[in-house]
Phi, psi and omega in degrees: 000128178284165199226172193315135161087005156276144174294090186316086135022083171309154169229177152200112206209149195254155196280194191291341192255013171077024165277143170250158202230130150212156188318317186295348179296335204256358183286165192079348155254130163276158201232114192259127160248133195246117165271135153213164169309305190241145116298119167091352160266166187317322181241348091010284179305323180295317205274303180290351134343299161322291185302280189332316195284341182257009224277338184296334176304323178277324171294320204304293193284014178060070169261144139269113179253171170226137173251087170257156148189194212285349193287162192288177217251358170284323165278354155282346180281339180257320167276010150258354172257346181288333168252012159071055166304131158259055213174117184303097170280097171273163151258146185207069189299343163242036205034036192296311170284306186313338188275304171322278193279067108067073190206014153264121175169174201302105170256143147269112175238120203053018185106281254255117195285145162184155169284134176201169185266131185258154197276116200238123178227140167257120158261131185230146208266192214249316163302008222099311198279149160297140201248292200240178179205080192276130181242134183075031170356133154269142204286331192238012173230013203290304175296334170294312142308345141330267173317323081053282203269302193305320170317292175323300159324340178233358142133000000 
């Protein structure tokens, strides 16, 4: 886990239309990058949902958000059109950003070991820098604690 005050790790990972996006296009903004597992699973679908459904809030405070994980940028194109996404969804098939921000590692589920991406949310700040870190994201309060920690932040 990268930790507060740490230089966010640049990317350039490509969105659902095969655009590559990259983190440094945001400076002067602040930027949530959200890791998640899956397209199209339960809780996946939920968080991401949340961001939409939170998405004005973010605007409100000029948040950019980004949502990667490892899926192709054709399932991300079917999990933002299935769910009406307001938002940048990357693919990153080669865990490239997923390696960077340390959110690759050993989950147990019913005994059984396997590498999976942990649902990780970063606020990276107008210079760059890791601002927050929500570790262990919850799928459906994640974006809500955002807005939250953001209200505070500005006072």
């Amino acid at each position: 886990m990268l930790q507060v005050n740490t230089k966010a790790p640049n990317f350039t990972l490509n969105n659902e239309n095969g655009d590559p996006i990259s983190l440094s296009n945001y400076l002067g903004q602040k930027v949530i990058v959200y890791f998640y597992p899956k397209d199209n699973t339960p809780g996946c679908t939920k968080q991401a949902c949340a961001f939409r459904d939170a998405y004005d809030g973010f605007k409100e405070n000029n948040v950019i958000v980004i949502g990667i994980s490892k899926d192709s940028e054709k399932s991300h194109a079917n999990f933002i059109k299935k769910h009406d996404l307001n938002f940048i969804l990357l693919s990153d098939p080669n865990l490239e950003a997923i390696q960077a921000y340390d959110v690759w590692k050993e989950k147990k589920l019913y005994g059984k070991v396997s590498m999976g991406v942990m649902r990780t949310t970063y606020i990276i700040n107008e210079e760059g820098y890791i601002e927050h870190v929500f570790e262990k994201a919850k799928p459906d309060t994640n974006a809500y604690e955002i807005l939250d920690y953001l209200k505070k932040a500005n006072g």
